[in-house]
C-alpha positions as CSV (number, residue, x, y, z in Angstrom):
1,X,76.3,-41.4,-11.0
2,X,73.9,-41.9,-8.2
3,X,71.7,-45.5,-8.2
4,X,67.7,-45.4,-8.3
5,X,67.5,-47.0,-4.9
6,X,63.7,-47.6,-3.6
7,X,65.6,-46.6,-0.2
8,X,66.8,-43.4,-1.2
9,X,63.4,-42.0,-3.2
10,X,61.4,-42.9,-0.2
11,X,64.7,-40.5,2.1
12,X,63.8,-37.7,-0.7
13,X,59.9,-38.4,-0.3
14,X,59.8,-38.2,3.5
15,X,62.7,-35.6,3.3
16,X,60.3,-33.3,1.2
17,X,57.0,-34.0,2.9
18,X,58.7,-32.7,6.6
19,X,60.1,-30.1,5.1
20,X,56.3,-29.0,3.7
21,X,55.1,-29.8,7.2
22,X,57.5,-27.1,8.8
23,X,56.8,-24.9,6.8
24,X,53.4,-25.1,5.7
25,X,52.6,-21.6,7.4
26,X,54.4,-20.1,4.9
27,X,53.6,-22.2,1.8
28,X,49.6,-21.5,2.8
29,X,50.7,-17.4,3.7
30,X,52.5,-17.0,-0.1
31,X,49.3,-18.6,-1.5
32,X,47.0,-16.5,0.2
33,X,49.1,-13.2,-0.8
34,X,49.1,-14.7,-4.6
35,X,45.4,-15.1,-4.7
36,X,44.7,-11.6,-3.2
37,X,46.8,-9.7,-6.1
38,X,45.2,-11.8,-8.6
39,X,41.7,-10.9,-7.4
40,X,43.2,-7.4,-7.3
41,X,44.5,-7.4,-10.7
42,X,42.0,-9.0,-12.0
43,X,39.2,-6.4,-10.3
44,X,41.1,-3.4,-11.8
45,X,41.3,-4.8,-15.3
46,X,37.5,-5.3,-14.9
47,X,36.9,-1.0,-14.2
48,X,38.5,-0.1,-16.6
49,X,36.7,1.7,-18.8
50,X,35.5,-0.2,-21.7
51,X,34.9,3.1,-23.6
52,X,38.2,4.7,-23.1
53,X,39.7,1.5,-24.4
54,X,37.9,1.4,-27.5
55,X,38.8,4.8,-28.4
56,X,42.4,3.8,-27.8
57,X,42.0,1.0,-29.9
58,X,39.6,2.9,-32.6
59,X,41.3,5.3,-35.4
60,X,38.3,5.8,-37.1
61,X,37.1,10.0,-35.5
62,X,33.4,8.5,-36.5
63,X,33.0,6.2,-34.2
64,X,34.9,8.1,-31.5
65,X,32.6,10.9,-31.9
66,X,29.5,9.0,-31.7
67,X,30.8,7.1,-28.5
68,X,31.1,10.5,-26.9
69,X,27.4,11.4,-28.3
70,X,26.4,8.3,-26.1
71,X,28.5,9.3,-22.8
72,X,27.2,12.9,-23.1
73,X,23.8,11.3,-23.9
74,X,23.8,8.8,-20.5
75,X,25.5,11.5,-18.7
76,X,22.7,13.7,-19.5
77,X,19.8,11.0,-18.0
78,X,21.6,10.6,-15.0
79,X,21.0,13.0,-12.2
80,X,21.8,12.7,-8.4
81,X,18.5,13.7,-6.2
82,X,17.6,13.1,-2.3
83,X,20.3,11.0,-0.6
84,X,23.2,10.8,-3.1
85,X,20.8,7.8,-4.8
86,X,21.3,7.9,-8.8
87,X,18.2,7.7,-10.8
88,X,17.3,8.2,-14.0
89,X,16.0,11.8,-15.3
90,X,12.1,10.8,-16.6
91,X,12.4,12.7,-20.0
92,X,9.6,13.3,-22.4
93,X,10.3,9.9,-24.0
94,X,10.9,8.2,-21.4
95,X,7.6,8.8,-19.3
96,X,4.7,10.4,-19.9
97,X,1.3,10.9,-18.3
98,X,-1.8,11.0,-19.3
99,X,-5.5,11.8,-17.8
100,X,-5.7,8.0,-16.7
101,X,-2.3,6.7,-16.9
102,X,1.6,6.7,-16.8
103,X,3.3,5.5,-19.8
104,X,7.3,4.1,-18.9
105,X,9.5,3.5,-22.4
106,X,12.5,1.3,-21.3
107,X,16.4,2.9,-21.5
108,X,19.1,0.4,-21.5
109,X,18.7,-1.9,-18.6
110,X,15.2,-1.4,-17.4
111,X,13.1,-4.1,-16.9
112,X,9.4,-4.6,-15.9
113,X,10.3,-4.0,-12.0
114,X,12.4,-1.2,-13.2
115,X,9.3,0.3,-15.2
116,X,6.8,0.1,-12.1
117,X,9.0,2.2,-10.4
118,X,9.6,4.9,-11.8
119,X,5.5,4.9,-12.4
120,X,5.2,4.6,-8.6
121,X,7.6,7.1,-8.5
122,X,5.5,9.2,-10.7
123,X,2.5,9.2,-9.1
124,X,3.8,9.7,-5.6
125,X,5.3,12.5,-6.7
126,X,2.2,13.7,-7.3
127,X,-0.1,12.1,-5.1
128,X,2.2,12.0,-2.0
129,X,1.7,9.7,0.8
130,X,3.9,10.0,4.2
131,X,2.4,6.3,5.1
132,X,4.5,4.4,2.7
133,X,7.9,2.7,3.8
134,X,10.3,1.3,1.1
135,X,8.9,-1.7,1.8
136,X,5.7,-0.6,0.9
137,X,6.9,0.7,-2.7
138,X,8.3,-2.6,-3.3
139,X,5.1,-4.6,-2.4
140,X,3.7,-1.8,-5.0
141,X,6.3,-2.1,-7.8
142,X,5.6,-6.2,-7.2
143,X,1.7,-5.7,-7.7
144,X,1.9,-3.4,-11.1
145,X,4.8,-5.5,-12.3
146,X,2.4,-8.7,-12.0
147,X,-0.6,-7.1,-12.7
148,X,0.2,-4.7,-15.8
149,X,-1.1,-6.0,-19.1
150,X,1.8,-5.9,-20.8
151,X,3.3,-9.4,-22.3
152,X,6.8,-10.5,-23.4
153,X,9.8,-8.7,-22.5
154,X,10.8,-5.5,-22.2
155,X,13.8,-4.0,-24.4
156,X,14.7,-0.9,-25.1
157,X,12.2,1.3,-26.5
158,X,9.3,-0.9,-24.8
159,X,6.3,1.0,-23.4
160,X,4.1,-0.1,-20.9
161,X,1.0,1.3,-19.5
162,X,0.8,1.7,-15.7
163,X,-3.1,2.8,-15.1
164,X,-3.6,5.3,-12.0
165,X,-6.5,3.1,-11.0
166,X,-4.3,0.0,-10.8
167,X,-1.5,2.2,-8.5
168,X,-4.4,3.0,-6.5
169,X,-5.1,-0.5,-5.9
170,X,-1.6,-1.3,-5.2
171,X,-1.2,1.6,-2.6
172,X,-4.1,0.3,-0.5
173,X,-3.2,-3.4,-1.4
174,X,0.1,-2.7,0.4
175,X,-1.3,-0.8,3.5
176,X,-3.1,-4.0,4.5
177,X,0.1,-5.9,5.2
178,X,0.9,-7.2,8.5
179,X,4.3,-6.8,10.1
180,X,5.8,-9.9,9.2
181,X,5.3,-9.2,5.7
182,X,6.8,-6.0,6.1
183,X,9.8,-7.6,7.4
184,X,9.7,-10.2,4.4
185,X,10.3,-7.2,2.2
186,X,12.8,-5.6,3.6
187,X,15.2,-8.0,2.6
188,X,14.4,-7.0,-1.0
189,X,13.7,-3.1,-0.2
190,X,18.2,-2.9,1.3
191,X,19.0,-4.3,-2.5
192,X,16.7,-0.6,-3.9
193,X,18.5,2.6,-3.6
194,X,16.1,4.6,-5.5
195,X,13.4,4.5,-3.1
């Protein structure tokens, strides 16, 4: 039986830290690799489809059935337009117009931003103006989202009222801005694809 000698735990200590000194190359490449293939793991798990997996899970046909009601239902407000950007259909519910207005109702996932929008969207449709950049919308979208009177949050089902008058404003509100402010925004107009 071997003797704890101080002597011969220090041999083992300095034995082990050169051998992590020649070969720390590798020890840092094997880490790297192990890190990469648990983001890569962990990324996959993350797409899966959250749906498919609670049908898997599910035996009940109810609930089954009414998750594919709601994929056929989102799939159905969905529709590709211009540039390959994804937007969301403006339905009957959803957005209507009146003699003085635009009325948005919030889906999943809209907010007040999200709302102003699609009534820019609206009314440019409409009332179309070659003049505006996307930087431009998003100085507009800014102005009705701060200057709508709406108050409290927006959830699903929420309407707010975007007056014409008020896009108006915010069309020639946004024309007045110099160039550095335009370069300002387009920080935040890259994040936009629906523009």
């Amino acid at each position: 039986m071997e003797e704890y000698t101080p002597d011969s735990q220090e041999a083992k200590v300095e034995e082990l830290k050169r051998w992590f000194q020649d070969n720390l190359r590798i020890v840092i490449s094997v880490a790297i690799v192990i890190v990469i293939a648990g983001g890569i793991y962990s990324y996959s798990k993350r797409t899966d489809s959250p749906i498919v997996a609670e049908q898997g899970q599910t035996k009940d046909k109810n609930v089954t059935d009414e998750n594919q009601a709601v994929e056929t239902k989102n799939d159905k407000q969905a529709v590709t337009e211009g540039k390959g950007a994804k937007q969301e259909v403006s339905s009957a519910e959803a957005s209507k117009e009146t003699e003085a207005s635009f009325v948005e109702t919030a889906v999943k996932n809209d907010s007040l931003t999200v709302l102003a929008r699609k009534a820019t969207a609206n009314y440019l449709e409409k009332n179309q103006d070659s003049a505006l950049t996307k930087e431009h919308k998003i100085y507009i979208e800014d102005y009705l989202r701060k200057n709508v009177s709406h108050s409290g949050g927006v959830h699903v089902g929420t309407s707010v009222e975007f007056s014409k008058d008020l896009i108006q404003k915010a069309i020639a509100q946004s024309k007045t801005l110099n160039e550095r402010q335009l370069k300002n925004l387009q920080k935040y107009s890259a994040r936009v694809s629906s523009l």
